[in-house]
C-alpha positions in Angstrom: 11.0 -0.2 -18.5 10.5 -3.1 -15.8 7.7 -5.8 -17.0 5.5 -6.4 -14.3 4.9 -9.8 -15.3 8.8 -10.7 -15.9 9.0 -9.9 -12.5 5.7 -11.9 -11.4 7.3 -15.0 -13.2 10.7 -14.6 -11.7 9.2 -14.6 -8.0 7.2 -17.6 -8.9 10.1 -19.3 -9.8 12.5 -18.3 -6.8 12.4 -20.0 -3.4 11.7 -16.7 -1.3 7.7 -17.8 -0.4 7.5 -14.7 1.0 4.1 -14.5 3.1 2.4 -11.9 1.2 4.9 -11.3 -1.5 5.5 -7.3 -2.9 7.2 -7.0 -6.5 9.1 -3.7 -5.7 10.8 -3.6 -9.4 14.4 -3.5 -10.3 17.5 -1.9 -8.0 20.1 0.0 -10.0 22.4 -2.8 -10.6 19.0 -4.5 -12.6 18.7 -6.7 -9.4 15.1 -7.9 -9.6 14.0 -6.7 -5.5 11.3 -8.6 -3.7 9.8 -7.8 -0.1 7.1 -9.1 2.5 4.3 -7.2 3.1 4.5 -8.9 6.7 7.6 -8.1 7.2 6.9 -4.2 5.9 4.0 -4.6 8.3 2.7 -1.4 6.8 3.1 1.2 4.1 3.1 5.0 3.6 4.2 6.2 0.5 3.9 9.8 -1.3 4.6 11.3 -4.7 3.4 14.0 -7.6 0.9 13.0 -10.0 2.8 10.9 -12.7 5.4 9.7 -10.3 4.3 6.1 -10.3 2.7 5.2 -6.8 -0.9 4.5 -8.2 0.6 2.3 -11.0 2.6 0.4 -7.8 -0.8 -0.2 -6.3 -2.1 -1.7 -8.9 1.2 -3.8 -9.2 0.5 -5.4 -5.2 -3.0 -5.9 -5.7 -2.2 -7.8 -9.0 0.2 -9.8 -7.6 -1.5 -10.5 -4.7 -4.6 -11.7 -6.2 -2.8 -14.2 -8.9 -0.9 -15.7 -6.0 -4.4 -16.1 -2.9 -7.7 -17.0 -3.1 -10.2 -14.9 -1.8 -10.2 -17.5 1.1 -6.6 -16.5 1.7 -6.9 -12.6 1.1 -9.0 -10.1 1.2 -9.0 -6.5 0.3 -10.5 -3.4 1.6 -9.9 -0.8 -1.3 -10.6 3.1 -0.7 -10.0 5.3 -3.8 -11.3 8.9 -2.9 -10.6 10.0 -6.6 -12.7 7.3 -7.8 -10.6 6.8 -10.5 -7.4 3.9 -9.7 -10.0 0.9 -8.3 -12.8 1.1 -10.6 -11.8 -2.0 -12.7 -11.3 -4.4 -9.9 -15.0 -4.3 -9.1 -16.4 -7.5 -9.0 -13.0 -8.9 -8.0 -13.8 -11.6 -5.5 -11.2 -10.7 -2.6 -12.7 -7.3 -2.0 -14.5 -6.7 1.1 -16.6 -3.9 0.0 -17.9 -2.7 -3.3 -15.7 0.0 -5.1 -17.6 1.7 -8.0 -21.0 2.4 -5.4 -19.3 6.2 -5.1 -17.9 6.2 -2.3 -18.6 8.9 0.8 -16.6 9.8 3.7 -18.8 8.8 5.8 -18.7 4.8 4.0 -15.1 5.2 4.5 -15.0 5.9 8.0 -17.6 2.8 8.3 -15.3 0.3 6.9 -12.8 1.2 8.8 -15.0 0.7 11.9 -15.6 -2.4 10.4 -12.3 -3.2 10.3 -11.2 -2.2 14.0 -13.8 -4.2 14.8 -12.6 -7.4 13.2 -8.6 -6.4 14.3 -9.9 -6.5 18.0 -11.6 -9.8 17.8 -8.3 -11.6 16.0 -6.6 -10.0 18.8 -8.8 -12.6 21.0 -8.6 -15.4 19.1 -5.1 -16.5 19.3 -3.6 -19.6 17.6 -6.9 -19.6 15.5 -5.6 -16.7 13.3 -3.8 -19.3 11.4 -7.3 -19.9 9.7 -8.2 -16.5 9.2 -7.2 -14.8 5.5 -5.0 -11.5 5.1 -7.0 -8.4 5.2 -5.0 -5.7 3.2 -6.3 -2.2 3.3 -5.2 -0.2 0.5 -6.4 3.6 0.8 -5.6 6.3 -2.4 -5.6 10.0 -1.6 -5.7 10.1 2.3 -5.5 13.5 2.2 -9.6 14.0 1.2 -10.1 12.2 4.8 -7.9 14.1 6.7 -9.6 17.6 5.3 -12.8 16.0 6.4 -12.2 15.4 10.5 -8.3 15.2 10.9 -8.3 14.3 14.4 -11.0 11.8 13.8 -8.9 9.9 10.8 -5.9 10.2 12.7 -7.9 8.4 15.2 -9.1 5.5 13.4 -5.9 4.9 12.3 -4.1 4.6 15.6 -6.9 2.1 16.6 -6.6 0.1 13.3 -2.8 0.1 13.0 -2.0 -0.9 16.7 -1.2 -4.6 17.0 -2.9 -5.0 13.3 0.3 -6.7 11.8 0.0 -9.6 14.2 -3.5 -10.5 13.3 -2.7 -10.5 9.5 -4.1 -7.0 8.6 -2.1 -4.5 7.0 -2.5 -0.7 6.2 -0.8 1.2 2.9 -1.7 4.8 1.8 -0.7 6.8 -0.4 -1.1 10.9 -1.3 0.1 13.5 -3.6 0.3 15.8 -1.2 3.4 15.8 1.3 2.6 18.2 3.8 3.0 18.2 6.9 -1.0 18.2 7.5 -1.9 15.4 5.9 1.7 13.2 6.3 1.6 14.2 10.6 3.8 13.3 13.0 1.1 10.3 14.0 0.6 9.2 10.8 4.5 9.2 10.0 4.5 7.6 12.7 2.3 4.6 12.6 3.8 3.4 9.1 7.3 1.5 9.8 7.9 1.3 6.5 8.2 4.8 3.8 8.2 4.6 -0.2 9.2 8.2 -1.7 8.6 8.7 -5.5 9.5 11.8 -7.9 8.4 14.6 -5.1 8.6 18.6 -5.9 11.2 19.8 -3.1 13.4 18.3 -1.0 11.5 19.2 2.1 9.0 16.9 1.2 11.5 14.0 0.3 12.5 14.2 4.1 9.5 14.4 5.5 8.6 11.1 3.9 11.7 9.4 4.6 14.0 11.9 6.5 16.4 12.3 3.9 16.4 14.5 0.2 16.7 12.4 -3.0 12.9 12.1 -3.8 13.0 15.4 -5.6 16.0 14.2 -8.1 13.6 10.8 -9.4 12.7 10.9 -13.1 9.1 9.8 -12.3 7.0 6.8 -13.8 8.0 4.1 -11.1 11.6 6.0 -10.3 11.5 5.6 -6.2 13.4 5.0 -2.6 12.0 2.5 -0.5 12.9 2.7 3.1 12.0 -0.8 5.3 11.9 -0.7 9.1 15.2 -2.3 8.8 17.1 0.0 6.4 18.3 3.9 8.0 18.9 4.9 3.6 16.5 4.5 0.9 17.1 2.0 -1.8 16.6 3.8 -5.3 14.4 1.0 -7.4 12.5 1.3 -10.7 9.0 0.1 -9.8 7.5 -2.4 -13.0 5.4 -1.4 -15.7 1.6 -2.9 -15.7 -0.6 -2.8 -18.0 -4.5 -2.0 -18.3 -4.7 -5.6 -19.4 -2.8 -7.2 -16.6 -4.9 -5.2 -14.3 -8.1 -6.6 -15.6 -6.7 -10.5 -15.7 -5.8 -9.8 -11.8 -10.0 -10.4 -11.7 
């Protein structure tokens, strides 16, 4: 097992200042592996139930919110189970409430919202300097795409486009990798690709063009693939517990 807040402390300790610093876990040499979320730009990721990528979630936003002030970050949270966000309500980064029950149609108004605050950065120039992170972190896409495909797919070629530059980024994550919900366009819009335990290898290389996802053990066990990587990296993802979850408010 890989201790989340080992890890947390280590970072803290190195040099790296990494911009909006990721905790990715342990390679399989036990090389403790760090990353940039702006240099990620943006995430997709996929895996079964049990494999690991809600419990990675909840290991960005933690680390994310012990190292920025709300000031610094803020975070738009979308959780269509209604089960993985509940305890950060009252969390002061979020940008929106997340135990009011969420509805599609609130979903697709944030994300107005927030295609509507990417094209004014996009005006503002040097001034972004002064503006926090937004980081948009949305939990079983798939409910969205079942609701108006086109229209999701939509929004998120308007958010996406050009959203790195103006310090907003995108990561999503479902349990189901077909090729309905994980499309072309959405494969497409996410540069970077995190594969946990997956049932097949079909749906290990529709994720990240190559099998391997199917042979994880599960609880953490996954490949990351970075725009600047053509093989997955095999890394154990940390452990975090309920209680580190709750100090992250």
């Amino acid at each position: 097992m890989v201790n989340f807040k080992n890890l947390l402390e280590e970072y803290k300790k190195s040099n790296l200042n990494y911009k909006l610093p990721i905790i990715l876990g342990e390679n399989t040499e036990g090389k403790s592996e760090f990353t940039d979320l702006v240099n990620l730009e943006h995430i997709l990721m996929t895996g079964t139930t049990g494999s690991g990528k809600s419990m990675f979630e909840h290991t960005i936003i933690s680390t994310l919110t012990s190292l920025y002030t709300p000031d610094q970050l803020r975070l738009y949270l979308v959780d269509m189970k209604r089960v993985e966000f509940q305890s950060y309500e009252g969390l002061p980064h979020l940008l929106s409430p997340v135990n009011k029950g969420w509805s599609l149609d609130d979903v697709f108004k944030g994300l107005e919202w927030i295609i509507d605050e990417k094209n004014n950065r996009l005006k503002i120039g040097d001034e972004i300097n002064k503006y926090p992170y937004i980081v948009v972190i949305i939990d079983t896409f798939s409910d969205l795409v079942s609701h108006d495909s086109q229209k999701f797919q939509d929004y998120m070629s308007k958010l996406i486009d050009k959203a790195a530059g103006v310090k907003i980024h995108v990561i999503m994550s479902d349990s189901r990798p077909s090729p309905d919900v994980y499309t072309p366009l959405v494969l497409s819009l996410f540069p970077t690709k995190i594969c946990f335990n997956v049932s097949s290898d079909i749906d290990s290389k529709l994720i990240i063009g190559s099998k391997g996802g199917e042979e994880l053990r599960g609880a953490g066990d996954m490949l990351f693939l970075p725009p600047n990587l053509k093989e997955a990296i095999r890394i154990q993802a940390p452990y975090i517990s309920d209680e580190e979850i709750n100090n992250s408010k």
